[in-house]
C-alpha positions as CSV (number, residue, x, y, z in Angstrom):
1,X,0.0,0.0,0.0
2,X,1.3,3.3,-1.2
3,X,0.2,6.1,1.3
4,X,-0.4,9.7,1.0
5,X,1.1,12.3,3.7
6,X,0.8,11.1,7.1
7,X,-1.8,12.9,8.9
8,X,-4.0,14.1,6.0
9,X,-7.3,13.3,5.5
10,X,-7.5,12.1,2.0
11,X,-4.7,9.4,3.4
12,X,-6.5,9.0,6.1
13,X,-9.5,8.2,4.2
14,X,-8.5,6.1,1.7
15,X,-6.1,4.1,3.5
16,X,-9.6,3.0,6.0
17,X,-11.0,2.3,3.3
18,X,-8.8,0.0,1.5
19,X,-8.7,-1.3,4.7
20,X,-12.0,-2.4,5.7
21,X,-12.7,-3.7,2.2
22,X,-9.6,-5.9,2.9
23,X,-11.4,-7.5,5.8
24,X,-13.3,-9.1,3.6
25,X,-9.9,-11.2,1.6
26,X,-8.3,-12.7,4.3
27,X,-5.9,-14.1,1.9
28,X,-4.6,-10.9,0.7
29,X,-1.4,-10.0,2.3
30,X,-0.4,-6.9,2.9
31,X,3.6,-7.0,2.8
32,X,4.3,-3.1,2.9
33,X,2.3,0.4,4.7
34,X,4.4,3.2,3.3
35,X,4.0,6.8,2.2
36,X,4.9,7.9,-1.1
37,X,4.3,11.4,0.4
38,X,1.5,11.7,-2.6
39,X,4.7,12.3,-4.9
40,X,5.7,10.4,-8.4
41,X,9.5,10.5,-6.6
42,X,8.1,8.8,-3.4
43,X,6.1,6.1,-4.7
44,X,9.2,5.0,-7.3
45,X,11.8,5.1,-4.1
46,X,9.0,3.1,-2.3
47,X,8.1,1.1,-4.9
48,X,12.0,0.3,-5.9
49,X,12.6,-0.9,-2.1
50,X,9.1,-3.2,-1.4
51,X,10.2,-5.1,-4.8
52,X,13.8,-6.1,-3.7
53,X,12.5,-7.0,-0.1
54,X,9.2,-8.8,-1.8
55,X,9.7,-10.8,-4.7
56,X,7.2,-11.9,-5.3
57,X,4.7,-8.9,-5.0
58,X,1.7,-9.2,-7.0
59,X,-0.6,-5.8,-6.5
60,X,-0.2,-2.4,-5.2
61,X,-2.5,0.0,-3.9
62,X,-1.5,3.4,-4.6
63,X,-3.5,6.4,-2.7
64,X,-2.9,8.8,-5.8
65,X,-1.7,8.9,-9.3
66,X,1.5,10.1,-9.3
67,X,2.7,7.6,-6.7
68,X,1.3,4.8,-9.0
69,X,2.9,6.1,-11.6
70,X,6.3,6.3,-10.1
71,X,5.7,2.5,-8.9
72,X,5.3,1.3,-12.5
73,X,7.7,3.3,-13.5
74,X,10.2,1.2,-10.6
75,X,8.7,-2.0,-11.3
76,X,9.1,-1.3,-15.2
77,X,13.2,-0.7,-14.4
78,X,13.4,-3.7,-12.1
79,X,11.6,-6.0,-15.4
80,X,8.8,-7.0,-13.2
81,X,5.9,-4.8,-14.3
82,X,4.7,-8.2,-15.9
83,X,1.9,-9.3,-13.8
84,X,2.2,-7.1,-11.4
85,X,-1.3,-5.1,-11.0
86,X,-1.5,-1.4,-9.7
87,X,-4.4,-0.1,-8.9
88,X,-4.8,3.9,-7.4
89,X,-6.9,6.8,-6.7
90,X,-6.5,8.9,-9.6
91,X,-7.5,12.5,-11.3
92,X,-8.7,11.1,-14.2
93,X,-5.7,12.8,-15.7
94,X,-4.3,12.8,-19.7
95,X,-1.4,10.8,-18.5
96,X,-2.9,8.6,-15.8
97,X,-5.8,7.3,-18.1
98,X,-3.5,6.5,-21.1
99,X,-1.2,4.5,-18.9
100,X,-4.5,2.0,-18.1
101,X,-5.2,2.0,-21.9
102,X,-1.7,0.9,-22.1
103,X,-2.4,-1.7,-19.0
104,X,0.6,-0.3,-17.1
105,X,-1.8,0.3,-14.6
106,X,-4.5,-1.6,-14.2
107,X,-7.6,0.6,-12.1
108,X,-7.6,4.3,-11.6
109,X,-11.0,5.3,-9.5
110,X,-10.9,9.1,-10.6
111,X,-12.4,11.7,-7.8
112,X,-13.9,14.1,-10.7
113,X,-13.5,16.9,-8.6
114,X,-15.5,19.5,-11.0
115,X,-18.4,17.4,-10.6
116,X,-17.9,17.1,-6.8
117,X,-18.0,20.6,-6.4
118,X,-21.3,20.8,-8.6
119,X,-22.7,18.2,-5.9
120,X,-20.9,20.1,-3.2
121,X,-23.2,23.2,-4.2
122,X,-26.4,21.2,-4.5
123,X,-26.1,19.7,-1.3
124,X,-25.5,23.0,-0.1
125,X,-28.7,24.7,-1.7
126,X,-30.7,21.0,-0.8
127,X,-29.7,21.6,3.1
128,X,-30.6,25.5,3.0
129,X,-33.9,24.6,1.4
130,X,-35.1,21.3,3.4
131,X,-32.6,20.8,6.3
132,X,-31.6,17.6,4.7
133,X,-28.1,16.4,3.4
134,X,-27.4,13.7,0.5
135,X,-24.2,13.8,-1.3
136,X,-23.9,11.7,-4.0
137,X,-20.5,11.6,-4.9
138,X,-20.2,9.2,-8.4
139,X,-16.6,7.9,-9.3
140,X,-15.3,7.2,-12.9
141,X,-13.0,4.2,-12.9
142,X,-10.8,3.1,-16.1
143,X,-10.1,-0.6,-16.8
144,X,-6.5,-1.6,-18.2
145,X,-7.9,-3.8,-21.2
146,X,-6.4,-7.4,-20.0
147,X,-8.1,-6.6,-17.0
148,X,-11.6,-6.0,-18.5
């Protein structure tokens, strides 16, 4: 698991998250915690030192794009971005999304922050007007082809 900044919320967040779905796969194990510091530099120096102590690594869970991209780009150097799947919390960027269509990366959930401030608003006017709060909050997510 590739963390954010220690303390934030977002890593916070999303690191609960990943874990309390991984409750549910006992048999997953989880063979590194570390923070990529939500940097492309971090999650390749990261990245480079989980694969020599864990050869046989199979997935990673990154908490943003850019640290996913700097694990492929450490797992691409060390030959072993071959069955290796990376999944992350992405923007939904250019580069991020042609990376999946490449099936470097395998998932990217994108946060589509434009339309969460649209909902953000909504919510906003919805709470003013009737007291009540619903925040629908709908994620894109892009499939690497082999993993379709």
């Amino acid at each position: 698991m590739l963390l954010g900044i220690s303390g934030a919320s977002a890593t916070n967040e999303r690191t609960a998250g990943c874990e309390s779905v991984l409750k549910s796969y006992p048999h997953i194990k989880v063979v590194a915690r570390q923070s990529g510091g939500f940097s492309r530099e971090g999650g390749l120096t990261v990245m480079r030192d989980v694969l020599i102590a864990n050869p046989k690594l199979n997935a990673v869970y990154s908490e943003n794009g850019e640290m996913a991209i700097g694990a492929m780009r450490a797992a691409a150097a060390a030959g072993r971005l071959k069955g290796l799947t990376i999944a992350m919390i992405g923007s939904g960027s250019v580069g991020e999304t042609q990376l999946v269509k490449q099936g470097k990366i395998a998932l990217s959930v994108a946060q589509q922050p434009a339309v969460m401030g649209a909902l953000g608003v909504q919510a906003g006017y919805s709470y003013l007007s009737t007291g009540t709060v619903f925040v629908p909050v709908p994620l894109h997510m892009d499939l690497a082809p082999s993993h379709s």
